[in-house]
C-alpha positions in Angstrom: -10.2 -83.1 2.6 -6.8 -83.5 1.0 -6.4 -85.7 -1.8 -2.8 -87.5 -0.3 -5.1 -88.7 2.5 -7.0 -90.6 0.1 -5.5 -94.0 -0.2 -3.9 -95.0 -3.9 -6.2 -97.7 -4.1 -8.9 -95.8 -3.9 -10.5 -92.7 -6.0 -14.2 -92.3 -4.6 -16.6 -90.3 -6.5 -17.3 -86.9 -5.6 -19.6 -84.4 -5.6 -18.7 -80.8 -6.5 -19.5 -77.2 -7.1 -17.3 -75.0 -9.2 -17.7 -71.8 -10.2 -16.4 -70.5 -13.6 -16.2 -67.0 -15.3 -19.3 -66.1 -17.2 -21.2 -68.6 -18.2 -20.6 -72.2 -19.9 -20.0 -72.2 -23.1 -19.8 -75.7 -25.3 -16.3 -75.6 -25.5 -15.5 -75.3 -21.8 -18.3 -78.1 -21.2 -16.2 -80.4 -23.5 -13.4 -79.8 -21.6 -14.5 -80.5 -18.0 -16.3 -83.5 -19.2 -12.5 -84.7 -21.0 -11.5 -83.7 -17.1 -13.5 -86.6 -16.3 -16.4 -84.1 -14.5 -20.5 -85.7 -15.3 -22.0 -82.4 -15.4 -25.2 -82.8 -12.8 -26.9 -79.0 -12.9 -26.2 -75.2 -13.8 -27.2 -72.6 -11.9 -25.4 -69.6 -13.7 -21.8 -69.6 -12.9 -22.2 -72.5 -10.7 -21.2 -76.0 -12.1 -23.0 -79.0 -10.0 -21.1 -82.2 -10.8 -19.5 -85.7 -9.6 -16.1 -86.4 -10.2 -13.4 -89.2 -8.9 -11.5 -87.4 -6.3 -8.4 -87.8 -7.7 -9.3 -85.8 -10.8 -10.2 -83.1 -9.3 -6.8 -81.0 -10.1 -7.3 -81.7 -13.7 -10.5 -79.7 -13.3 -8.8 -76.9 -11.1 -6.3 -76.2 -14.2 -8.6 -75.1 -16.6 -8.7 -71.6 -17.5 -11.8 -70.5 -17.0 -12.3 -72.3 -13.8 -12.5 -69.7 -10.1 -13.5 -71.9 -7.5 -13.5 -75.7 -6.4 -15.9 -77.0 -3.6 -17.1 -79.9 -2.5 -20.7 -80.2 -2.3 -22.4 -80.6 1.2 -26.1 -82.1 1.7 -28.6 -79.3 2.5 -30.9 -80.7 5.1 -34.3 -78.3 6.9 -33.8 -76.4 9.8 -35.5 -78.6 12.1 -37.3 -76.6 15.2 -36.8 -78.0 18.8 
């Protein structure tokens, strides 16, 4: 998804995944949360929040910050 395809009226709220360098210290919480990221989970050096689209380069130029995904629903595999 590419955030100039997202219309200027709008700035939906987003889940994401991003992966940091070691592990989250205070400080680096402080600052994706003054990014405008609601921290959901932590799994390690994996970062489960939700976000309004637009926001999300304010997130990608922090420091400390690897990798930006969105998240994806995980459904069962379902036999036939």
């Amino acid at each position: 998804m590419q955030l100039n395809q997202v219309p200027a009226t709008e700035n939906p709220q987003v889940e994401i995944l991003v992966r940091i360098a070691g592990t989250l210290e205070s400080g680096q919480r402080s600052q994706l949360e003054a990014a405008g990221m609601q921290i959901r989970g932590l799994m390690g050096e994996i970062i489960v929040g939700v976000i309004d689209l637009r926001q999300i380069p304010r997130i990608a130029e922090l420091e400390f910050v690897r990798y930006i995904e969105l998240s994806s629903p995980v459904y069962p595999h379902s036999s036939p």
